[in-house]
N, C-alpha and C positions, 0 to 999 in steps of 0.2 A: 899329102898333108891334110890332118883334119882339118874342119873349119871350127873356128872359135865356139860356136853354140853346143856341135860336137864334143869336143874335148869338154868343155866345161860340166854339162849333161853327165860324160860315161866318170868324168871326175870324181862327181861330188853322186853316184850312184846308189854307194853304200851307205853314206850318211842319210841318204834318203829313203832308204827303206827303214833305216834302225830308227828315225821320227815316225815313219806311217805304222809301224809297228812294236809303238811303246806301249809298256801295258795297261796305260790308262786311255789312251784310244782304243787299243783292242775292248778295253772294257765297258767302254764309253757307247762305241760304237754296235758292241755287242747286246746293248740294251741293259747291262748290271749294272749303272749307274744311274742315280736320279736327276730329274733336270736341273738342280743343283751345282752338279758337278760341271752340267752344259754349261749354266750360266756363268761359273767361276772362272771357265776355260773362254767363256766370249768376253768377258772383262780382262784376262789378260790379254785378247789379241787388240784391245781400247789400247794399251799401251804402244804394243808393235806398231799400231798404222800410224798412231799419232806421233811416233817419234819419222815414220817413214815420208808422213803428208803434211807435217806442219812446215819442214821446210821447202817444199814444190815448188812457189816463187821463186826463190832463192836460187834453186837448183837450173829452173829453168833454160837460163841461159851460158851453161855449164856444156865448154865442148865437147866431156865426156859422159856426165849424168843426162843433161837438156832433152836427148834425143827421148831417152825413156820415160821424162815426164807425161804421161799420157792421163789428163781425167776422168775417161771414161773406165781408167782401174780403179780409184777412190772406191777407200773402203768407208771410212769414218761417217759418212750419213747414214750408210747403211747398218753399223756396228750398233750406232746409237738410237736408231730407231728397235734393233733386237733387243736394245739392254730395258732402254722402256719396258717392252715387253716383256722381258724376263725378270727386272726388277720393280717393276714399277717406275713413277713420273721425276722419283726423287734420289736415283740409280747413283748418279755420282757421288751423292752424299756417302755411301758405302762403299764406290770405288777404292780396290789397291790392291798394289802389285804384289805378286811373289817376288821373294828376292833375286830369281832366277829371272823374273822377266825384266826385272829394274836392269837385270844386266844387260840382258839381252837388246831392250829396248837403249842402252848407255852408248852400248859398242856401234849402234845406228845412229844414233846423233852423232856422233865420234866423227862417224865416217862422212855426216854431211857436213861437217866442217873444216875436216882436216883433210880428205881423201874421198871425193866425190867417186875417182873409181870403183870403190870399195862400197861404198851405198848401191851401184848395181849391182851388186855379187847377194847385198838383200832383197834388192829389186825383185831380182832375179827369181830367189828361191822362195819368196812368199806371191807373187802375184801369178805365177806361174801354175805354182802347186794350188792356188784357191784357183783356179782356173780347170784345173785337171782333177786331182783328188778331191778336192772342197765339192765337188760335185755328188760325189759318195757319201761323204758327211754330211750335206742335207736332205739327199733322200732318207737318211736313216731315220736322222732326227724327224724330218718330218712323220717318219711311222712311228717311230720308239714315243714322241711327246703328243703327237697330234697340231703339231702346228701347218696352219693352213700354207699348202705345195706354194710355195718360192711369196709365200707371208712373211709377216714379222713374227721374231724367231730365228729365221731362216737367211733373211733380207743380204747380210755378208756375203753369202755365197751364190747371190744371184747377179749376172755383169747385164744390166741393162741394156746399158751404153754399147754393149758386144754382143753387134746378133751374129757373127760368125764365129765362134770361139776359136776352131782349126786354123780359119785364115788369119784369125789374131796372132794367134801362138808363132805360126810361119813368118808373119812381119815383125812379131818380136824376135825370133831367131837370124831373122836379116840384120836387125837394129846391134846382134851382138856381135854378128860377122864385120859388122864396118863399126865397129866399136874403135874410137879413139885414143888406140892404146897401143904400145909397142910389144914387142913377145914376153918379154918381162915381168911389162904389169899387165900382162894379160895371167899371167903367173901367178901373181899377187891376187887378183881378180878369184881364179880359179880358190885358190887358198882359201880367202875370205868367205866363200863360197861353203866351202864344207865346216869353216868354224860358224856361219850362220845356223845350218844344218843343229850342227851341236849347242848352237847357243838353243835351240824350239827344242830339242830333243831333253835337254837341262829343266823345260819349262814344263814338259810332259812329264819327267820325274817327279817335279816336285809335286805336282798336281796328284799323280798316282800318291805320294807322301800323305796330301792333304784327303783323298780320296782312297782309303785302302777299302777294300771287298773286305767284308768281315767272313772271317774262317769260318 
């Protein structure tokens, strides 16, 4: 029998390529977009953490969330020191969401209140993937815009607090294997899992919407 990190992983695979491979990353990352588009896409992920890190107290001492509390993933210092930089000192005054991330970012509070299991099913697939692919999108950035290697700009995607990232990832993959959960809501888990996937991939549409490549 798999182990839960397993299953979840080969589960939610395909959602996961069809995010890494929407056309406004492809295009993003391709270099045919201007840093504009960078900055619109770092303002919405202002929404993701903030809905995923405002409640960490709270979660803390949660039998099934608690364990994943970890602060050395904290995005939010670092988001907001890129958006400085990308917008300037007075960035939130122009902060705001796509209606795609309002969702996205809704379905995650949702889950911190009502269904803590289900907040690691976003855990999961956002600090993970900035851990893994997030690595590819700031080296790009940093060629495509010139922002100074793991500067601000970039800051998101650099885990300070994590100087092993392999051996990270392996003690996150233990933390899912003894996850507090019966087969069921491991199920549920899994599920929530791949509509996370499609709530970012929703967030890449619209962004491509708001960014199209002119013919």
């Amino acid at each position: 029998m798999d182990s839960f990190s397993t299953v979840i992983r080969t589960a939610s695979h395909e959602q996961h390529v069809e995010a890494e491979t929407s056309t406004f990353m492809s295009d993003l990352l391709g270099g045919r977009l201007g840093m504009d588009a960078y900055a619109r896409y770092t303002e919405q992920l202002w929404f993701v953490y903030e809905a995923l890190e405002a409640p960490a107290d709270r979660l803390a001492s949660d039998p099934v969330a608690g364990p994943f509390i970890r602060p050395e993933l904290f995005r939010l210092p670092a988001l907001e020191r890129d958006l400085e930089h990308l917008r300037g000192a007075d960035w939130r005054a122009t902060l705001t969401a796509l209606p795609a991330t309002r969702t996205y970012a809704d379905r995650i509070a949702e889950c911190t209140h009502q269904w803590p299991a289900g907040y690691v099913a976003h855990h999961y697939t956002r600090y993970l993937g900035d851990l893994s692919g997030g690595q590819i999108i700031r080296d790009k950035a940093e060629r495509t815009w010139g922002f100074a290697k793991k500067g601000d700009g970039v800051r998101f995607y650099v885990f300070e607090g994590i100087g092993n990232p392999a051996a990270f990832k392996r003690d996150y993959r233990e933390l899912l294997d003894a996850i507090n959960a019966d087969e069921l809501e491991q199920q549920r888990i899994v599920a929530e899992c791949k509509k996370a996937f499609a709530l970012n991939t929703a967030v890449f549409r619209a962004l491509g919407e708001e960014f199209p490549l002119s013919a």
